[in-house]
PDB file with one MODEL, atoms N, CA, C and O in Angstrom:
MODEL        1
ATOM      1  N   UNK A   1     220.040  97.203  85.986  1.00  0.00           N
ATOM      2  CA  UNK A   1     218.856  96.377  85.949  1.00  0.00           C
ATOM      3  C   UNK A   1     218.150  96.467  87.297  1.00  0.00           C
ATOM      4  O   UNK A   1     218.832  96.680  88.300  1.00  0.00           O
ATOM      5  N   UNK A   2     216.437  96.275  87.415  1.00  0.00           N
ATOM      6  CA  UNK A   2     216.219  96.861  88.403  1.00  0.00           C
ATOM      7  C   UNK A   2     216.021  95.557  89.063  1.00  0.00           C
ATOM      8  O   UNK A   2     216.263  94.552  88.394  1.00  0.00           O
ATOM      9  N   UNK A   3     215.633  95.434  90.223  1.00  0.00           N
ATOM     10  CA  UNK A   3     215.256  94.219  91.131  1.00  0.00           C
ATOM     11  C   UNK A   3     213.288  94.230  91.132  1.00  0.00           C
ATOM     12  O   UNK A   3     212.326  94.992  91.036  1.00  0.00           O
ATOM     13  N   UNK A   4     213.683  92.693  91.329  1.00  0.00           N
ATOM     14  CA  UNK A   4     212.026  92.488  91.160  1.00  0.00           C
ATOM     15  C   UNK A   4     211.237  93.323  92.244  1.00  0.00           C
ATOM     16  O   UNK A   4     210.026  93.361  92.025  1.00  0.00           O
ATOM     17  N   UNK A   5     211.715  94.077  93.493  1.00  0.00           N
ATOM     18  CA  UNK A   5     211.517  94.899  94.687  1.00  0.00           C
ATOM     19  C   UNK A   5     211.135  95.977  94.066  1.00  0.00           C
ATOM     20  O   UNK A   5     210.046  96.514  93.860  1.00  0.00           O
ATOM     21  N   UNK A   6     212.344  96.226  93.773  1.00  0.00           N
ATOM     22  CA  UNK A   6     211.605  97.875  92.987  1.00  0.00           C
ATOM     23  C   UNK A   6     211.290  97.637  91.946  1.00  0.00           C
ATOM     24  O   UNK A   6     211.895  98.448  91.246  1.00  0.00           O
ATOM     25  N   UNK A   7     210.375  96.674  90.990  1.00  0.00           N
ATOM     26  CA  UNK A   7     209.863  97.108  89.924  1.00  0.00           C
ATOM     27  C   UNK A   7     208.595  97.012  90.613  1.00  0.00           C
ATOM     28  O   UNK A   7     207.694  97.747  90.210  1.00  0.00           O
ATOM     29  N   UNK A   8     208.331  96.101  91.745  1.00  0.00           N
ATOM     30  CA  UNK A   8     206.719  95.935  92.134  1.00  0.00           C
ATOM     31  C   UNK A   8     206.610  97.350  93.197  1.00  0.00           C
ATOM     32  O   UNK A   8     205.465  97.637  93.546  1.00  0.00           O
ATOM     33  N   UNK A   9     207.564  98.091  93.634  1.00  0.00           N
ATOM     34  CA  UNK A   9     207.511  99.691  94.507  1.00  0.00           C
ATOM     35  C   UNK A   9     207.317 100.470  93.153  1.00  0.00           C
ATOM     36  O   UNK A   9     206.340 101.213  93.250  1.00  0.00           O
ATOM     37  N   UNK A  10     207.973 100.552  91.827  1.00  0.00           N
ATOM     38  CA  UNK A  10     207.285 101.527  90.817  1.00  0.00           C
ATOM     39  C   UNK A  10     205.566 101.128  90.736  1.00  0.00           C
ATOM     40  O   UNK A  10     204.484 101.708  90.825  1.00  0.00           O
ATOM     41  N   UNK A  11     206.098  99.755  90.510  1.00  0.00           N
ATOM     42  CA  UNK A  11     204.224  99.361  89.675  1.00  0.00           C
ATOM     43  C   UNK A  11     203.371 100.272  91.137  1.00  0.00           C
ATOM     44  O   UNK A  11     202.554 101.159  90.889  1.00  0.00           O
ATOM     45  N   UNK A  12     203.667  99.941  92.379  1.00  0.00           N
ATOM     46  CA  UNK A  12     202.284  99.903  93.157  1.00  0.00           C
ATOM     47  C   UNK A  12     202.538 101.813  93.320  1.00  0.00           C
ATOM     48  O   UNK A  12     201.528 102.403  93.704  1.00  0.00           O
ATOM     49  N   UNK A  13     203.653 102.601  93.079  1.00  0.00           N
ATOM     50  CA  UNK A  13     203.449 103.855  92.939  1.00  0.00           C
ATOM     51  C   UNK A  13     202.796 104.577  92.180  1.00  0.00           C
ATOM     52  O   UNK A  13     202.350 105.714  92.335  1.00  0.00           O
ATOM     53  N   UNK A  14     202.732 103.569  90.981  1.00  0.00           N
ATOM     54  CA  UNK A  14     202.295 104.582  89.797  1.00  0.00           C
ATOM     55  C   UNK A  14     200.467 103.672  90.043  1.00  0.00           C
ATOM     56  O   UNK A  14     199.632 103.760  89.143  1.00  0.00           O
ATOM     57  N   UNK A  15     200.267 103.148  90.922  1.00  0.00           N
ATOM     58  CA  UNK A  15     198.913 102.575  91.488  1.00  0.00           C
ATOM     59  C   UNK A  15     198.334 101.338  90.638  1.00  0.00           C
ATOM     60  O   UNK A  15     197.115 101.343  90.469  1.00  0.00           O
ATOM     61  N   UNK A  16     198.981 100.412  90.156  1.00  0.00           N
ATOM     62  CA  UNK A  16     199.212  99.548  89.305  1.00  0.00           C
ATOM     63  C   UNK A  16     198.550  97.921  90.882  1.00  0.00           C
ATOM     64  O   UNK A  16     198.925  97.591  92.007  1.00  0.00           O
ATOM     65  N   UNK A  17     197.673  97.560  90.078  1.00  0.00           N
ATOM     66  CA  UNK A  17     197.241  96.659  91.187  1.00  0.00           C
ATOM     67  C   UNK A  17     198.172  95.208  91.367  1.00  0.00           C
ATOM     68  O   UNK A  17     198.099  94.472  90.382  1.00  0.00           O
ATOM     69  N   UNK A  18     198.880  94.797  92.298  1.00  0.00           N
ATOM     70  CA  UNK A  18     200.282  94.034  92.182  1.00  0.00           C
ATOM     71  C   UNK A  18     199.973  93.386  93.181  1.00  0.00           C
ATOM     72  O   UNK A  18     199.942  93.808  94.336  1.00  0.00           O
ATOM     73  N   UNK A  19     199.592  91.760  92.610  1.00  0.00           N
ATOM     74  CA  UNK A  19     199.588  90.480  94.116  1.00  0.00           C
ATOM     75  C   UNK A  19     200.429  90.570  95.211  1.00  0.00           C
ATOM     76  O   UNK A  19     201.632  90.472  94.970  1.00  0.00           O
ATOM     77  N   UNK A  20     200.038  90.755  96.503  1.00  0.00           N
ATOM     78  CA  UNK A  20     201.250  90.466  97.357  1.00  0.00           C
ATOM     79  C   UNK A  20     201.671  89.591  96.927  1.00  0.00           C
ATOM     80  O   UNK A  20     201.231  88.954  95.970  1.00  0.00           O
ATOM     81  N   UNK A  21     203.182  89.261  97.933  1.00  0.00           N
ATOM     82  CA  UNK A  21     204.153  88.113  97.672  1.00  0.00           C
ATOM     83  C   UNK A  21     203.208  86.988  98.873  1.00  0.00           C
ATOM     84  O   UNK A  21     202.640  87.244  99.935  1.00  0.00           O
ATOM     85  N   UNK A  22     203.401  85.595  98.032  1.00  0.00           N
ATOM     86  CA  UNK A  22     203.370  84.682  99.133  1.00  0.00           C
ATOM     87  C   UNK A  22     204.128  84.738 100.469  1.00  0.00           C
ATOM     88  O   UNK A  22     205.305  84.962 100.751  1.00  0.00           O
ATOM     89  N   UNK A  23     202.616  84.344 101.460  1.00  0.00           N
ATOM     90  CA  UNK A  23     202.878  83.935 102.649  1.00  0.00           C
ATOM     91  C   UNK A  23     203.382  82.252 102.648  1.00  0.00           C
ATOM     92  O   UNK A  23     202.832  81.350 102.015  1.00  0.00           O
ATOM     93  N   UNK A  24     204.562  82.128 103.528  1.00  0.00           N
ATOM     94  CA  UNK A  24     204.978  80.517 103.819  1.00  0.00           C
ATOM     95  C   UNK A  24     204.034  80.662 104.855  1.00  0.00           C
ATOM     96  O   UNK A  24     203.827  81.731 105.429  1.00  0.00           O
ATOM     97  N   UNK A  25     203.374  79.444 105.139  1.00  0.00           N
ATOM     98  CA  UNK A  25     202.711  78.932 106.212  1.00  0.00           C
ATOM     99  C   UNK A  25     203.651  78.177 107.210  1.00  0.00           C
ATOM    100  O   UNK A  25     204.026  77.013 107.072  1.00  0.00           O
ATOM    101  N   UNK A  26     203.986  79.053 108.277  1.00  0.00           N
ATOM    102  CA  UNK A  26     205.388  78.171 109.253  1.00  0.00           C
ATOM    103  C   UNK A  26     204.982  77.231 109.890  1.00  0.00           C
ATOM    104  O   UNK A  26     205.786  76.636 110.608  1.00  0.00           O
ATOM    105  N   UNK A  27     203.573  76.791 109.826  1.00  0.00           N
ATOM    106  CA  UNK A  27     202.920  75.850 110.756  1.00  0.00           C
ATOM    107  C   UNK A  27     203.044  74.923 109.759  1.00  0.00           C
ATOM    108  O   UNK A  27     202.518  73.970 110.335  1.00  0.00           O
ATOM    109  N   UNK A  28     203.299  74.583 108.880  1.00  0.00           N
ATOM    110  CA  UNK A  28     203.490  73.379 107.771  1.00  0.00           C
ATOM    111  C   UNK A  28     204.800  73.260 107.694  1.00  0.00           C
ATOM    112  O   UNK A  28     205.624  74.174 107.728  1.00  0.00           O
ATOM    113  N   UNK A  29     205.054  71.732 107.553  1.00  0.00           N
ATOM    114  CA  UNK A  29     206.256  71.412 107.688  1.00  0.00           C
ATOM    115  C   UNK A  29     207.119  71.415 105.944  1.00  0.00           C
ATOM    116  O   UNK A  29     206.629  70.581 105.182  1.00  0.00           O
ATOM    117  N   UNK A  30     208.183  72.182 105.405  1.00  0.00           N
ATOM    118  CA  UNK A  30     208.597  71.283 104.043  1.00  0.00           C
ATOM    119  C   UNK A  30     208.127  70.149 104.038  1.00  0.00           C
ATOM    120  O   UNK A  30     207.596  69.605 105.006  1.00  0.00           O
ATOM    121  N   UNK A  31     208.338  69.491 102.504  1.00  0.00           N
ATOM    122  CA  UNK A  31     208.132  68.320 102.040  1.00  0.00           C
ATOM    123  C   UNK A  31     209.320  67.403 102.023  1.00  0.00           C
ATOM    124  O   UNK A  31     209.325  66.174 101.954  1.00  0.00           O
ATOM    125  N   UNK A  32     210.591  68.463 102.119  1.00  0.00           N
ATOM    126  CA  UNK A  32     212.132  67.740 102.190  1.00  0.00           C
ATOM    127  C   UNK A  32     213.114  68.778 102.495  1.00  0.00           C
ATOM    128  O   UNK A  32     212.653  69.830 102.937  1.00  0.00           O
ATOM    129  N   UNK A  33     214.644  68.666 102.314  1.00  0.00           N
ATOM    130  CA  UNK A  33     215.704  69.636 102.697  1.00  0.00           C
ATOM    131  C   UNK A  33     216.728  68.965 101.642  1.00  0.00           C
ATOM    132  O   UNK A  33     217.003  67.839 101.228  1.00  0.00           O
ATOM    133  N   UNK A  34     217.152  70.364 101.435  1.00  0.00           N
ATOM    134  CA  UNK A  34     218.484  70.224 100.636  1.00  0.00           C
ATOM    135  C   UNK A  34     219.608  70.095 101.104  1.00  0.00           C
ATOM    136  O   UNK A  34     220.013  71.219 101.400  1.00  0.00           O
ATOM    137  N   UNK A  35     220.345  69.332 101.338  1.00  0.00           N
ATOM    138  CA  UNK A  35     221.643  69.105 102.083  1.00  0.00           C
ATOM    139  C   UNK A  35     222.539  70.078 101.444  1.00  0.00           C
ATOM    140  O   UNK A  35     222.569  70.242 100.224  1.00  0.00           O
ATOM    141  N   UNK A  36     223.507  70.931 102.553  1.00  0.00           N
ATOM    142  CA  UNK A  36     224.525  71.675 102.467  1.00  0.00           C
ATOM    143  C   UNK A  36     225.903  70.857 101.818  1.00  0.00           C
ATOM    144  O   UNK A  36     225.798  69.649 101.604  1.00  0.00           O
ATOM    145  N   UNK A  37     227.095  71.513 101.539  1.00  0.00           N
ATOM    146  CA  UNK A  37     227.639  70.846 100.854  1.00  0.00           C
ATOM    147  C   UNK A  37     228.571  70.145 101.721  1.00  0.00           C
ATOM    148  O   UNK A  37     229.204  69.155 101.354  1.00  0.00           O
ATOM    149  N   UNK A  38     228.678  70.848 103.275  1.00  0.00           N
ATOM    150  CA  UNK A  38     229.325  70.098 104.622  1.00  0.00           C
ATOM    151  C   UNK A  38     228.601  68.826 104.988  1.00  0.00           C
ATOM    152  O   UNK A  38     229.092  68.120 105.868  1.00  0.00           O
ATOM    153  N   UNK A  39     227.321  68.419 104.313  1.00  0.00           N
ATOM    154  CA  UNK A  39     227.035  67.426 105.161  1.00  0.00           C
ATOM    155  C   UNK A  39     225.767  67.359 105.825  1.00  0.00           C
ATOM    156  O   UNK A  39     224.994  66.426 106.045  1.00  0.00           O
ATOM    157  N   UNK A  40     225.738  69.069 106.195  1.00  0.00           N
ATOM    158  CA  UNK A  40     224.518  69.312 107.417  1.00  0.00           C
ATOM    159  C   UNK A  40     223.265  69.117 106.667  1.00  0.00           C
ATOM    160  O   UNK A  40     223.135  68.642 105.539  1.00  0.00           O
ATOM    161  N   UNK A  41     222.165  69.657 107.649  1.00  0.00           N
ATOM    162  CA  UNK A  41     220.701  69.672 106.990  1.00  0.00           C
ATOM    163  C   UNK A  41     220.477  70.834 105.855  1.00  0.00           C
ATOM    164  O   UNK A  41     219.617  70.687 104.987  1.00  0.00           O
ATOM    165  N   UNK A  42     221.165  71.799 105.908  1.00  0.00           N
ATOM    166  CA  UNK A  42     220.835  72.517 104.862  1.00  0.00           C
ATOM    167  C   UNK A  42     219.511  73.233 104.556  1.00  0.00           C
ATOM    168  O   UNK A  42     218.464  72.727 104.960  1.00  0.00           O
ATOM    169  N   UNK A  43     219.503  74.060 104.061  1.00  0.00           N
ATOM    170  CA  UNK A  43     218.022  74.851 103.955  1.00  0.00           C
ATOM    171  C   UNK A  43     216.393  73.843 103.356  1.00  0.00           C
ATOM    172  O   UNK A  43     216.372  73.034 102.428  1.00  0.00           O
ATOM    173  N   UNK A  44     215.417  74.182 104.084  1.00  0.00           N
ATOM    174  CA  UNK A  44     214.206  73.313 104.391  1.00  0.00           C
ATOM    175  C   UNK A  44     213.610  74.015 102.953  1.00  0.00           C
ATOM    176  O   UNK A  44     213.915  75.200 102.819  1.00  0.00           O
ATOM    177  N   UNK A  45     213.156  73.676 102.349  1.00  0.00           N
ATOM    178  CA  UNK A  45     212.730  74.093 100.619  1.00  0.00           C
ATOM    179  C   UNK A  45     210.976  73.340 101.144  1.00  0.00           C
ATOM    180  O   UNK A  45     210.598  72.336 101.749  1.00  0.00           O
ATOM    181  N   UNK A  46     210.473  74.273 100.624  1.00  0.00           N
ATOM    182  CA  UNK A  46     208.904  74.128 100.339  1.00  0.00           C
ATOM    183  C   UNK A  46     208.722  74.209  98.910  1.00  0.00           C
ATOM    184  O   UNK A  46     209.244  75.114  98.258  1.00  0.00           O
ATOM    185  N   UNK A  47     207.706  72.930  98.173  1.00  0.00           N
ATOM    186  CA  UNK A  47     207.703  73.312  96.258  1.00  0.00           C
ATOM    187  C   UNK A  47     206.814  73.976  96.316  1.00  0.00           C
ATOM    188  O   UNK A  47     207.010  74.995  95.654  1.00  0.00           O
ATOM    189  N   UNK A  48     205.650  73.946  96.892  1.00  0.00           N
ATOM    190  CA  UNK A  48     204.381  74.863  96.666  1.00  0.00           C
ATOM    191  C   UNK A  48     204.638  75.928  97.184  1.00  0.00           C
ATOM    192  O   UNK A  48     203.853  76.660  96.582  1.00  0.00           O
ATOM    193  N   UNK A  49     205.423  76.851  98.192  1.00  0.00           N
ATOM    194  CA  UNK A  49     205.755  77.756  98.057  1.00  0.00           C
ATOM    195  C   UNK A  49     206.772  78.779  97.532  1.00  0.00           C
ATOM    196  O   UNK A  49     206.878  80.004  97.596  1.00  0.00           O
ATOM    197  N   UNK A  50     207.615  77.582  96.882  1.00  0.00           N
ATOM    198  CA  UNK A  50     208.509  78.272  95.519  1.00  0.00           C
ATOM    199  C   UNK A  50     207.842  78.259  94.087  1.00  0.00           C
ATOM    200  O   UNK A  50     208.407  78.839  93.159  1.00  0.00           O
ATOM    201  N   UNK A  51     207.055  77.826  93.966  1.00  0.00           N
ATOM    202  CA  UNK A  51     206.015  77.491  92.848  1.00  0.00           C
ATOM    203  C   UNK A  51     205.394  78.803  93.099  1.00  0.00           C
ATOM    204  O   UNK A  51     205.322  79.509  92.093  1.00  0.00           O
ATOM    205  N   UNK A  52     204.825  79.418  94.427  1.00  0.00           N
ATOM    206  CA  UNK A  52     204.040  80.488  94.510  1.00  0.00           C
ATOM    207  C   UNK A  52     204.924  81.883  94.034  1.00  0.00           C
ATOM    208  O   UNK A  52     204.549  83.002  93.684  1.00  0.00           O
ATOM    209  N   UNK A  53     206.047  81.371  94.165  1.00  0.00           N
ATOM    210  CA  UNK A  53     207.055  82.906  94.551  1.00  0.00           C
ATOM    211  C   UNK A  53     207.460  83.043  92.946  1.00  0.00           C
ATOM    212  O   UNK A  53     207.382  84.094  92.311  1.00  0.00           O
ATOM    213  N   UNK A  54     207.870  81.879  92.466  1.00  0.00           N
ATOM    214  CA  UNK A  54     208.091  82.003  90.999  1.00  0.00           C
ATOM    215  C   UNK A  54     206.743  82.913  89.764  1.00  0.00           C
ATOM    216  O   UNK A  54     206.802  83.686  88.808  1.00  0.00           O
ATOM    217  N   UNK A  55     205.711  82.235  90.528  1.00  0.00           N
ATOM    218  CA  UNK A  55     204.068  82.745  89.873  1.00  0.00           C
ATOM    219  C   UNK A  55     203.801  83.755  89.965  1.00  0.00           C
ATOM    220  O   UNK A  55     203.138  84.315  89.093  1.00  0.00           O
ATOM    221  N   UNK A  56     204.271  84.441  91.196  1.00  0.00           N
ATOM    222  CA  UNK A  56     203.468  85.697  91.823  1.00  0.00           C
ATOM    223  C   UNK A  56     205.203  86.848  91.275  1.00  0.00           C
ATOM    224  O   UNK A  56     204.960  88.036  91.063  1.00  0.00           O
ATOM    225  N   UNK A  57     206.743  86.381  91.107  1.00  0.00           N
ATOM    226  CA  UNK A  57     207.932  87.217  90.048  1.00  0.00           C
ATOM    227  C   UNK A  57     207.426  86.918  88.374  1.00  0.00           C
ATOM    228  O   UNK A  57     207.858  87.497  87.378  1.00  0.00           O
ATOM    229  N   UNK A  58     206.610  86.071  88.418  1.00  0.00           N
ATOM    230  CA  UNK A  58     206.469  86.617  86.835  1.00  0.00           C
ATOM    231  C   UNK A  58     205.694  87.129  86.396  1.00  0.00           C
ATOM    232  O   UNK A  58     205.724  87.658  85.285  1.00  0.00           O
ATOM    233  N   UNK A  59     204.266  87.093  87.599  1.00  0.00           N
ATOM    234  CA  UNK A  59     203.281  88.231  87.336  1.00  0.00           C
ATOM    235  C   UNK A  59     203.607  89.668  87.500  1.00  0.00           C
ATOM    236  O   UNK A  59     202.881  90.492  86.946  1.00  0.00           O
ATOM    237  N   UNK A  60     204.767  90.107  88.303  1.00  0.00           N
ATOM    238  CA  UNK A  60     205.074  91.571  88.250  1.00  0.00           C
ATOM    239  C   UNK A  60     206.161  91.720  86.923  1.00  0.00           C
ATOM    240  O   UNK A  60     206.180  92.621  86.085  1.00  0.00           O
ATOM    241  N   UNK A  61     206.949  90.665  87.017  1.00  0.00           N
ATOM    242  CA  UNK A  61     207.804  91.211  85.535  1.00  0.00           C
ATOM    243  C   UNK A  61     206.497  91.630  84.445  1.00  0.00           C
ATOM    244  O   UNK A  61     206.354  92.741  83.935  1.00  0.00           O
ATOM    245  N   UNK A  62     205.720  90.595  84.268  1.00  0.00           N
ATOM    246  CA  UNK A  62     204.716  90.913  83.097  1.00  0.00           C
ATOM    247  C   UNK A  62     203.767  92.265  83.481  1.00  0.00           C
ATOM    248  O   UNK A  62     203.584  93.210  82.714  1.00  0.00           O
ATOM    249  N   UNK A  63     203.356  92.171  84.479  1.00  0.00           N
ATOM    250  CA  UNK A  63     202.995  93.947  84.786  1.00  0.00           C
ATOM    251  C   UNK A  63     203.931  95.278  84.560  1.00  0.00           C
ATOM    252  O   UNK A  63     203.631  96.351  84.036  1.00  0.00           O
ATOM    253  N   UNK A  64     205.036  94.885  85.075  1.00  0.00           N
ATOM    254  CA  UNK A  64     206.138  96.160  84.865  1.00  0.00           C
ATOM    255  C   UNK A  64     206.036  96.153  83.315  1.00  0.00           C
ATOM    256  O   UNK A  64     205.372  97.038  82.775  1.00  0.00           O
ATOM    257  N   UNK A  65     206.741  95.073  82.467  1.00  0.00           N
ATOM    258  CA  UNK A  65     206.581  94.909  81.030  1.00  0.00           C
ATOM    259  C   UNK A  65     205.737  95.746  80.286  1.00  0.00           C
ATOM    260  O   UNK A  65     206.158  96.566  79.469  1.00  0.00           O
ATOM    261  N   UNK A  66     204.221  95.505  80.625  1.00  0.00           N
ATOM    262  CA  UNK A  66     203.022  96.309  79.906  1.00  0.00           C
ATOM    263  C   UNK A  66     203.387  97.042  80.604  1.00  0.00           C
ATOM    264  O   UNK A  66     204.159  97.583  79.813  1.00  0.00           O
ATOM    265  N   UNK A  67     203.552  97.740  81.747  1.00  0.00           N
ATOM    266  CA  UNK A  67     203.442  98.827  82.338  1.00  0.00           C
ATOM    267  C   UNK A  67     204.901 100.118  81.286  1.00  0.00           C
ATOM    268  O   UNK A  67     204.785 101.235  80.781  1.00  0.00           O
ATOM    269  N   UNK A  68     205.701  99.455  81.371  1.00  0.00           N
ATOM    270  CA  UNK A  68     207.063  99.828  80.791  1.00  0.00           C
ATOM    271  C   UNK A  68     206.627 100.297  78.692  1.00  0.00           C
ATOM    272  O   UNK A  68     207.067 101.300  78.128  1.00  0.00           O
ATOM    273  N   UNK A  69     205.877  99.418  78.143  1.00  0.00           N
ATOM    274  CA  UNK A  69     205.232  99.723  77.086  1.00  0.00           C
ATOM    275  C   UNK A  69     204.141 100.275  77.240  1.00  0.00           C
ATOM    276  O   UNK A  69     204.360 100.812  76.154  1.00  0.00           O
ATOM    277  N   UNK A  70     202.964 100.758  77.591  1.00  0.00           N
ATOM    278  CA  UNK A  70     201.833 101.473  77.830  1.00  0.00           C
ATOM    279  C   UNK A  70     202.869 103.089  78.119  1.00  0.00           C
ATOM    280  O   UNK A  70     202.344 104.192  77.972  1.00  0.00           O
ATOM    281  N   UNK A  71     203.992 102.965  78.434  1.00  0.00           N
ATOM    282  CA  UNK A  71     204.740 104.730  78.820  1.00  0.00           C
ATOM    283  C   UNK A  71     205.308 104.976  77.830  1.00  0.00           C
ATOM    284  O   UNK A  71     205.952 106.025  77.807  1.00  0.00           O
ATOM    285  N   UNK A  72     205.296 104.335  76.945  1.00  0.00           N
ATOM    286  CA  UNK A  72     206.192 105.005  75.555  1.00  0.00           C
ATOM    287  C   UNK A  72     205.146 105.409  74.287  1.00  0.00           C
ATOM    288  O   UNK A  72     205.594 105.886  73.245  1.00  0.00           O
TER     289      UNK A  72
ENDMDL
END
């Protein structure tokens, strides 16, 4: 199975027009953090920029998709 990496390196080879990936804005702070399971602070989670990253992996699955049917 391929990775969402290389299906958006086929799409943009075969010249297939493919959104960059979201930029995080590091000058904005998260909205919260997920605590680790020790206790600590744990990784800083942004929703609007996992919201972006989710939007912008299902627009290339659905490009590869047609792209993957338009070759047969």
């Amino acid at each position: 199975m391929l990775s969402i990496g290389q299906k958006e390196s086929i799409l943009r080879k075969e010249g297939a027009v493919v959104p960059t990936f979201p930029n995080r804005n590091v000058m904005e702070r998260p909205r919260y953090s997920r605590r680790d399971e020790g206790g600590g602070r744990g990784q800083e989670i942004d929703p609007l920029y996992e919201q972006a990253v989710r939007e912008w992996r299902a627009t290339v699955e659905a490009l590869y998709a047609s792209w993957l049917t338009a070759r047969r």
